[in-house]
N, C-alpha and C positions, 0 to 999 in steps of 0.2 A: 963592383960598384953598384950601389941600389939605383933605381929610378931617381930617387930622389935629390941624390949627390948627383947623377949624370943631368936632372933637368936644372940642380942649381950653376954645375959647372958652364954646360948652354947658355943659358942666362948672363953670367958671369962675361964669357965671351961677347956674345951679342952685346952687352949695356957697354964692352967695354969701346964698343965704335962709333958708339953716341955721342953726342958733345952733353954736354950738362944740363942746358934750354930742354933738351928732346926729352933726356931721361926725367927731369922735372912733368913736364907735357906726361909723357907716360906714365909717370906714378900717380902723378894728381888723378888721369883718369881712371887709375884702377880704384884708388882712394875713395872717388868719387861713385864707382858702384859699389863696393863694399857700402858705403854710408846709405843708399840708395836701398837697400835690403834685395838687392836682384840677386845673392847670393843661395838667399834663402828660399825663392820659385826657380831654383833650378832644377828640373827634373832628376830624380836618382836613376841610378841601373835598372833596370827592367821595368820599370815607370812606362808605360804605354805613352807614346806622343799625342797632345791634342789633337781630331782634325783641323787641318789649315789649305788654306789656296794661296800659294805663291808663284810670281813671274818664273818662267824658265829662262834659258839661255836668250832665246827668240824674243823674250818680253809677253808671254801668253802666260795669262794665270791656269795654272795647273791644280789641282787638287788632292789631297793626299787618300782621300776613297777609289780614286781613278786610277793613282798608282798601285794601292793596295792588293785592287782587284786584280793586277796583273802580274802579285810577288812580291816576295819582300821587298820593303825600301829603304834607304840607306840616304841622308839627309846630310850634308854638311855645308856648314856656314864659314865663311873667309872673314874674315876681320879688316883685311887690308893690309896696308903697308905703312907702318908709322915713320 
């Protein structure tokens, strides 16, 4: 099975525990960045990240030269729970 068939079969799964309201709610807002053009600043593969200063765990902004200086870094964002 490709990636592709296994992330639509997931998908398939997951919407199907939705009620109708939710999965409305969630497409409107994928809808709504696609129209948005966020699709189009999204960085490609080996695209260097901008520097940035973000809260950590603790709530203390952190900075990504501070990290850098110390080794690779590895960056992920949670989206939440719809």
């Amino acid at each position: 099975m490709s990636l592709n068939e296994e992330l639509h079969a997931l998908r398939t799964r997951l919407e199907a525990r939705r009620s109708p309201e939710t999965l409305a709610v969630m497409h409107g807002a994928v809808d709504e960045l696609r129209r948005s053009g966020a699709p189009a600043r999204v960085l490609r593969p080996g695209t260097p990240a901008p520097r940035f200063s973000l809260p950590n765990a603790d709530g203390r902004l952190v900075d990504s030269d501070t990290l850098l200086a110390a080794g690779p870094l590895v960056v992920t964002f949670y989206r939440g729970r719809w």
